[in-house]
PLY file of the C-alpha trace (Angstrom):
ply
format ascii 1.0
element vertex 348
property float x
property float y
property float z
element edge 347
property int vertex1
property int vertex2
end_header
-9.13 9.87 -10.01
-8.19 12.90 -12.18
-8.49 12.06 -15.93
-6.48 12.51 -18.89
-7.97 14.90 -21.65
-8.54 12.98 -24.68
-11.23 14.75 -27.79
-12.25 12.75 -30.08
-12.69 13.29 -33.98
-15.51 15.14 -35.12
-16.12 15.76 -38.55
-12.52 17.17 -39.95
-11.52 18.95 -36.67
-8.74 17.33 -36.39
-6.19 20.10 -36.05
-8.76 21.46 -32.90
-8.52 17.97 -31.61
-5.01 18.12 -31.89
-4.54 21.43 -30.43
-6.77 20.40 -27.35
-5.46 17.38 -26.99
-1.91 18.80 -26.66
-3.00 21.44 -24.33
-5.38 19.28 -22.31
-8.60 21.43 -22.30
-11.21 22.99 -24.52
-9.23 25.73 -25.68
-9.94 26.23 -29.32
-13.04 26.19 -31.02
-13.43 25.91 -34.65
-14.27 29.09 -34.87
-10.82 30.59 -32.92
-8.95 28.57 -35.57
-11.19 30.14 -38.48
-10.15 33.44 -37.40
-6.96 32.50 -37.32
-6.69 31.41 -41.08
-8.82 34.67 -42.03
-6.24 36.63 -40.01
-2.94 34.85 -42.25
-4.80 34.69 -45.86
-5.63 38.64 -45.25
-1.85 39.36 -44.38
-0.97 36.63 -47.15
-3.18 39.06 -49.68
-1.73 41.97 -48.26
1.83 40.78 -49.29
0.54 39.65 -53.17
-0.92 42.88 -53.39
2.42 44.76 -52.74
3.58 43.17 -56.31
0.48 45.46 -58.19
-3.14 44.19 -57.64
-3.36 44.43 -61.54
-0.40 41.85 -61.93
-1.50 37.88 -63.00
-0.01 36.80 -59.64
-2.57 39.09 -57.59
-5.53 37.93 -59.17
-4.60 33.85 -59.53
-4.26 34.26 -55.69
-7.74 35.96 -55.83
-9.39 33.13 -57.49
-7.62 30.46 -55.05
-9.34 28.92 -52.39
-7.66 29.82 -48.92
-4.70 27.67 -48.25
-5.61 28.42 -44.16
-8.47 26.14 -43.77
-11.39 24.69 -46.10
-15.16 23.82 -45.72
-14.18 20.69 -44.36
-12.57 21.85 -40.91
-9.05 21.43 -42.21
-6.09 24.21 -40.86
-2.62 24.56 -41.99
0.54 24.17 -39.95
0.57 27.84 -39.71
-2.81 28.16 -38.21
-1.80 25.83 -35.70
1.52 27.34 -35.48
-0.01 30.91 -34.75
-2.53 29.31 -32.17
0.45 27.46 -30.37
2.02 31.18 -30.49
-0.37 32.43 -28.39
0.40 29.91 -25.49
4.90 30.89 -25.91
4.76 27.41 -27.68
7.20 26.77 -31.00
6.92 23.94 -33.77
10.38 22.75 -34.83
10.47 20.27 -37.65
11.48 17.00 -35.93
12.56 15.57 -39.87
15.10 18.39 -40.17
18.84 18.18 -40.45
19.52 20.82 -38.03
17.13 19.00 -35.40
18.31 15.81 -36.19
22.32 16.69 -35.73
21.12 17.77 -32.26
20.59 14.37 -31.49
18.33 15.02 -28.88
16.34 11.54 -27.31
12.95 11.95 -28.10
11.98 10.88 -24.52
13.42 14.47 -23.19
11.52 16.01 -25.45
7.60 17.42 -24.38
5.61 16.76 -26.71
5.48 15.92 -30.54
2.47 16.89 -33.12
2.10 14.81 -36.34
0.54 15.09 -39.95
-0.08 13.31 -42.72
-2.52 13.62 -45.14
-4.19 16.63 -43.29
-4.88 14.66 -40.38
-3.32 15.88 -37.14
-2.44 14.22 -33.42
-0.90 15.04 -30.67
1.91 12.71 -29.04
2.62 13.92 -25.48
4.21 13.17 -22.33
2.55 13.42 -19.06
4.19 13.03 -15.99
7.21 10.31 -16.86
4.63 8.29 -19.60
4.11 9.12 -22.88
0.48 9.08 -24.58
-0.75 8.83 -28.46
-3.83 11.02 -28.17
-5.20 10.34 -31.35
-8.20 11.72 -31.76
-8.98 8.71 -33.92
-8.73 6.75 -31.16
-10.73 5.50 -28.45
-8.71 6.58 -25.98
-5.47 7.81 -25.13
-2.77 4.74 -25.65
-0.17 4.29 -23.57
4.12 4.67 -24.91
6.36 2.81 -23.64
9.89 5.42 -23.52
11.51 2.21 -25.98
8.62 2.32 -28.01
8.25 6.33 -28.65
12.15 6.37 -30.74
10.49 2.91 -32.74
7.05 4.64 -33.00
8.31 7.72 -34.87
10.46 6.12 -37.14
7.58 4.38 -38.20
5.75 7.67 -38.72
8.70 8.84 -40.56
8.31 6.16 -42.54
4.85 6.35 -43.85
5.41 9.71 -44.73
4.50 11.80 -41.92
5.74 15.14 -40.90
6.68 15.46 -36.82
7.00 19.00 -35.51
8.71 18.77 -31.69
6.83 21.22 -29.39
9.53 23.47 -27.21
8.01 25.82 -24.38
5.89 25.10 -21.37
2.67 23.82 -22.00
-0.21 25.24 -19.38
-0.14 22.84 -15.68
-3.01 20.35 -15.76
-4.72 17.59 -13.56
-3.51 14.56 -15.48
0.36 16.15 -15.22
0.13 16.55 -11.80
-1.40 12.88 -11.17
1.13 10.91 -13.26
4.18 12.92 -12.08
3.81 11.17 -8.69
2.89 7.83 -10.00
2.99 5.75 -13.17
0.01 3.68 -14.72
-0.54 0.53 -16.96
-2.63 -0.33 -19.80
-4.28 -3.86 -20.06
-6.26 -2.86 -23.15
-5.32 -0.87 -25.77
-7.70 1.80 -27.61
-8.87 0.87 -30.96
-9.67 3.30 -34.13
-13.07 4.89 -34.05
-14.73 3.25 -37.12
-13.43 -0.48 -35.40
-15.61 0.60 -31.87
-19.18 -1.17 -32.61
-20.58 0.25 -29.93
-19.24 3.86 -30.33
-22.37 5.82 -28.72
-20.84 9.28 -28.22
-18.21 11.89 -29.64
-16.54 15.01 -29.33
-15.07 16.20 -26.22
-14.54 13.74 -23.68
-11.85 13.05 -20.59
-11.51 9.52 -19.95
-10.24 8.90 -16.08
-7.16 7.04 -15.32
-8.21 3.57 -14.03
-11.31 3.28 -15.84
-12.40 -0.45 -17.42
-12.74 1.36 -20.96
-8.88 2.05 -21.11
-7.38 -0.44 -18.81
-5.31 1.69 -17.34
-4.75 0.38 -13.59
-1.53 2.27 -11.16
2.22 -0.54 -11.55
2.56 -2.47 -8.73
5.51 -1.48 -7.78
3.88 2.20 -7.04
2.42 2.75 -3.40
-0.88 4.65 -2.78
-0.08 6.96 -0.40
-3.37 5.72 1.86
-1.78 2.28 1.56
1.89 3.46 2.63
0.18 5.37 5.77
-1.76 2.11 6.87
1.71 0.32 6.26
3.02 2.81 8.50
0.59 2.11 11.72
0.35 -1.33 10.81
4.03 -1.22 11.87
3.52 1.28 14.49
0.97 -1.28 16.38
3.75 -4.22 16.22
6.04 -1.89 18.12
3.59 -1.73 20.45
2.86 -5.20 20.84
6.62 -6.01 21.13
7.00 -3.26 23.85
3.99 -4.80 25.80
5.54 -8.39 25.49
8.78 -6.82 27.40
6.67 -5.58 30.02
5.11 -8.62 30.42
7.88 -10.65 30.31
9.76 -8.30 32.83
7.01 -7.86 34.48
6.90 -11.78 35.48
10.71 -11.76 36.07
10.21 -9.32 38.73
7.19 -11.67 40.71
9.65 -15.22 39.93
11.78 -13.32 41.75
9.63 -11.78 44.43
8.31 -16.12 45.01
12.08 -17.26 45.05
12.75 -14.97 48.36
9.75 -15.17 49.71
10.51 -19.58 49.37
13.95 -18.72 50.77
12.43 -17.08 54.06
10.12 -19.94 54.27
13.06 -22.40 54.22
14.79 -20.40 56.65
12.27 -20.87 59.18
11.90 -24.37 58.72
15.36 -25.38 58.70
15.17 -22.99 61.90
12.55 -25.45 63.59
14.24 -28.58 62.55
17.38 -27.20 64.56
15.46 -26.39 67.38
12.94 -29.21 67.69
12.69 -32.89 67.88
12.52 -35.42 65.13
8.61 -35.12 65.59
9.14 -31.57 64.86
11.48 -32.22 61.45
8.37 -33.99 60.17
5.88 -31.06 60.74
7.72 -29.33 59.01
7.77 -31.61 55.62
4.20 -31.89 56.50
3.91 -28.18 56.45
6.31 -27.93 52.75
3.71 -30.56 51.29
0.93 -28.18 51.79
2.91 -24.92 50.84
0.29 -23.97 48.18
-2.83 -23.60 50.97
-1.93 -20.57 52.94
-2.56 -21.54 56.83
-2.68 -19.52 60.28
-0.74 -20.03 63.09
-3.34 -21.43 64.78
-4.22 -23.92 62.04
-0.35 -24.57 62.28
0.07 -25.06 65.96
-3.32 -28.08 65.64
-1.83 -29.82 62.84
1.39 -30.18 64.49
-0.59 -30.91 67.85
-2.50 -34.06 66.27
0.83 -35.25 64.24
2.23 -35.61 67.74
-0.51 -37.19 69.23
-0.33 -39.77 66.55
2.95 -40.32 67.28
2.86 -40.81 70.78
0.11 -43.32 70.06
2.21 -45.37 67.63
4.81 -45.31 70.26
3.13 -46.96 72.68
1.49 -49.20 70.21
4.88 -50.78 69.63
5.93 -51.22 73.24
5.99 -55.05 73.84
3.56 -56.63 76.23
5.44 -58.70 79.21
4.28 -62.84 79.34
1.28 -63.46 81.96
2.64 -65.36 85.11
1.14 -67.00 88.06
0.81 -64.85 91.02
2.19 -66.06 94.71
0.05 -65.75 97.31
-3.67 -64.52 98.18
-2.86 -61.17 97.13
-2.81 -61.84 93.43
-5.23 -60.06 92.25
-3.71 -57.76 89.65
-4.05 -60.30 86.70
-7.51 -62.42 88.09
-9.45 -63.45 85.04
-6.79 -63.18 82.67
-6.99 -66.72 81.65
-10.35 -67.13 80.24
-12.09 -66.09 83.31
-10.73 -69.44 85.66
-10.91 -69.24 89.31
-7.94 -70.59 91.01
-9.26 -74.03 93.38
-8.73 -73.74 96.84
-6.39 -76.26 98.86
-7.47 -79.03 100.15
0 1
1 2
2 3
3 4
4 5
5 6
6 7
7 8
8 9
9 10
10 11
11 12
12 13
13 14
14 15
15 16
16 17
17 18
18 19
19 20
20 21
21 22
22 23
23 24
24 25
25 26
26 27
27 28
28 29
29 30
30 31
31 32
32 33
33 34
34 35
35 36
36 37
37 38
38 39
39 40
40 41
41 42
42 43
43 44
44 45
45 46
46 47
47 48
48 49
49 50
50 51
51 52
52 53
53 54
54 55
55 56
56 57
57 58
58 59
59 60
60 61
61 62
62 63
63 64
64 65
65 66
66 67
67 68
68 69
69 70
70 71
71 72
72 73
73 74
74 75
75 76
76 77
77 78
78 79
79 80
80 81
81 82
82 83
83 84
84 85
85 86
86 87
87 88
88 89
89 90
90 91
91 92
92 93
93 94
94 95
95 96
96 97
97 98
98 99
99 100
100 101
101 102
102 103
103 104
104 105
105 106
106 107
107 108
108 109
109 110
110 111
111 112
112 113
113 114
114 115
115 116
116 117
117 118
118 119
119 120
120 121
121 122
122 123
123 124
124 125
125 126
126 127
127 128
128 129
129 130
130 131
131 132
132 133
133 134
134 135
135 136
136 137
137 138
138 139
139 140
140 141
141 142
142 143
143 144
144 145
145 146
146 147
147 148
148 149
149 150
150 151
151 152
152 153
153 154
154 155
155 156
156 157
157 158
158 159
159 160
160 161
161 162
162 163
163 164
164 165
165 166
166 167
167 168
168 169
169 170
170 171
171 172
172 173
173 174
174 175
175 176
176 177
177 178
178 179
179 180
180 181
181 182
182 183
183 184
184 185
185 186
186 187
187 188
188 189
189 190
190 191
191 192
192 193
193 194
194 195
195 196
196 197
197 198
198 199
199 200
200 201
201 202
202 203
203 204
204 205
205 206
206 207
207 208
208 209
209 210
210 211
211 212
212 213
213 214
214 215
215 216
216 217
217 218
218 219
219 220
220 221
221 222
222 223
223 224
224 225
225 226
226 227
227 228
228 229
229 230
230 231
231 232
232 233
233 234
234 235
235 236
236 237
237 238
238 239
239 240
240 241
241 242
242 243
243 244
244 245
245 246
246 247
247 248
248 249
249 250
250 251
251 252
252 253
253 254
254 255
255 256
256 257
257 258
258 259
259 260
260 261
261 262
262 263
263 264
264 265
265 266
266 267
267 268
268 269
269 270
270 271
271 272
272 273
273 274
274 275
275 276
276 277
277 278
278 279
279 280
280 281
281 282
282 283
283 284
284 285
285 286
286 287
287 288
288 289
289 290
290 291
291 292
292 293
293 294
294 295
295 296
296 297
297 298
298 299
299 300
300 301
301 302
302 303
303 304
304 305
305 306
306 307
307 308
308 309
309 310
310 311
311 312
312 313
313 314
314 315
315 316
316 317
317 318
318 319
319 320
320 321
321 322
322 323
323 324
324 325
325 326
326 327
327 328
328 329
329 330
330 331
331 332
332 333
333 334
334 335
335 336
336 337
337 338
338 339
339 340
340 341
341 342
342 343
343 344
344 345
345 346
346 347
């Protein structure tokens, strides 16, 4: 993920911290600041000298050290003034009466740069979040919008002096990143001298997300890769649902195809019951009981064959026997040995 461009102090470079920091990038070096203070105390001389180099005033400011800079790495508001210049930038004094009966909400604003006691910082906004990016810090720490109007009345308060920054500052990665989504911070940065294990300094751009600053994307914003699996995720139950419907139609359309296909069955065999006997009418409940096994017409035409044959057998099975009588005559022979094998006695 792109990062957010936070330097951190080195030595008394704060106003090149501060300038960087504002701009996002490396673009000043001490020594493009230096030459900016040498450029202002020469045009500051040439404007004393106008008055008579042999007045008192000309040489006091001779003997002065340069009010532009020092040994230390310090620059005046008008160094970084001129610098900003370069850029179309403008410092307006946020303290003054003529900003203040503006009454402009400091959350509108771009970007604010702050002093006190020579030390300079950059508060900015990027994207819809505003960032402390003191370079005493850590890390960049995270504004809330109701905590920026509280935040600089505290400054106010201790004594510092807030310039308001009024142009457009030059694109960058971290502007770009945060305009389309917002971030959190679960830890916030702590001063330099507090970091025990503080290994490294100077420049430095610490990436959005990272463990060291906490800073992890709200929940309520969607990563676009999440939104597109969302999307076909979606997509894929549409297609489940459609194949359900065919299915389900699909299964409508063979209940259907079985009902006729029962109703020409019972056709036929309400046909045969009408045209054949009783013995017939049974066949054909014998043939509905085994409607699931799928039979010939020649496997038909047997089974019915043998139910009839088993009928006519039953038939006669129930037929009742006459009694057994005593023949008249020599002739009766039909029923000899019918009563346990006795032979009638002749006549005496």
């Amino acid at each position: 993920m792109d990062s957010i461009f936070h330097e951190k102090q080195e030595g008394s470079l704060c106003a090149q911290h501060c300038l960087n920091n504002l701009l996002q990038g490396e673009y000043f070096t001490p020594v493009d600041l230096s030459s900016i203070a040498q450029q202002l105390d020469e045009e500051e001389r040439m404007r004393m000298a106008e008055g008579g180099m042999a007045s008192e005033e000309y040489r006091t400011f001779l003997q002065q050290p340069s009010g532009n800079m020092d040994d230390s790495g310090f620059f005046s508001i008008q160094v970084i003034s001129n610098a900003l210049r370069v850029w179309g930038l403008e410092l307006i004094l946020f303290n003054s009466r003529e900003y203040q009966s503006l009454m402009i909400n400091p959350i509108n604003e771009k970007a604010f740069i702050c002093n006190y006691k020579e030390h300079w910082f950059t508060i900015r906004k990027l994207g819809q979040q505003w960032f402390n990016l003191n370079s005493l810090l850590t890390g960049p720490e995270l504004i809330s919008d109701t905590y920026l109007a509280l935040f600089l009345a505290q400054l106010q308060q201790e004594g510092y002096s807030i310039f308001v920054i009024r142009g457009n500052l030059p694109e960058c990665e971290a502007e770009q990143i945060l305009g389309i989504m917002r971030v959190q911070q679960q830890q916030r940065p702590r001063l330099i001298g507090e970091e025990e294990a503080q290994t490294s300094s100077g420049s430095r751009s610490v990436a959005l997300g990272q463990s060291e600053m906490g800073f992890v994307v709200e929940d309520e914003v969607v990563d676009e890769d999440e939104e597109l699996k969302r999307a076909l995720a979606l997509s894929r139950q549409d297609i489940d649902v459609e194949d359900e419907e065919a299915d389900l139609r699909r299964a409508i359309q063979l209940s259907m195809q079985g009902a006729v296909m029962c109703n020409k069955s019972s056709e036929c065999e309400v046909g045969n019951v009408k045209s054949g006997s009783q013995a017939a009418g049974s066949a054909a409940r014998e043939q509905r009981e085994g409607q699931n096994e799928t039979l010939t017409a020649e496997e038909l035409r047997k089974r019915r064959q043998a139910y009839f044959d088993r009928q006519q057998q039953q038939t006669q099975t129930n037929i009742p026997q006459p009694k057994d009588t005593q023949p008249t005559g020599s002739s009766g022979s039909v029923n000899a040995g019918c009563e346990g094998d006795q032979q009638p006695k002749p006549s005496q």
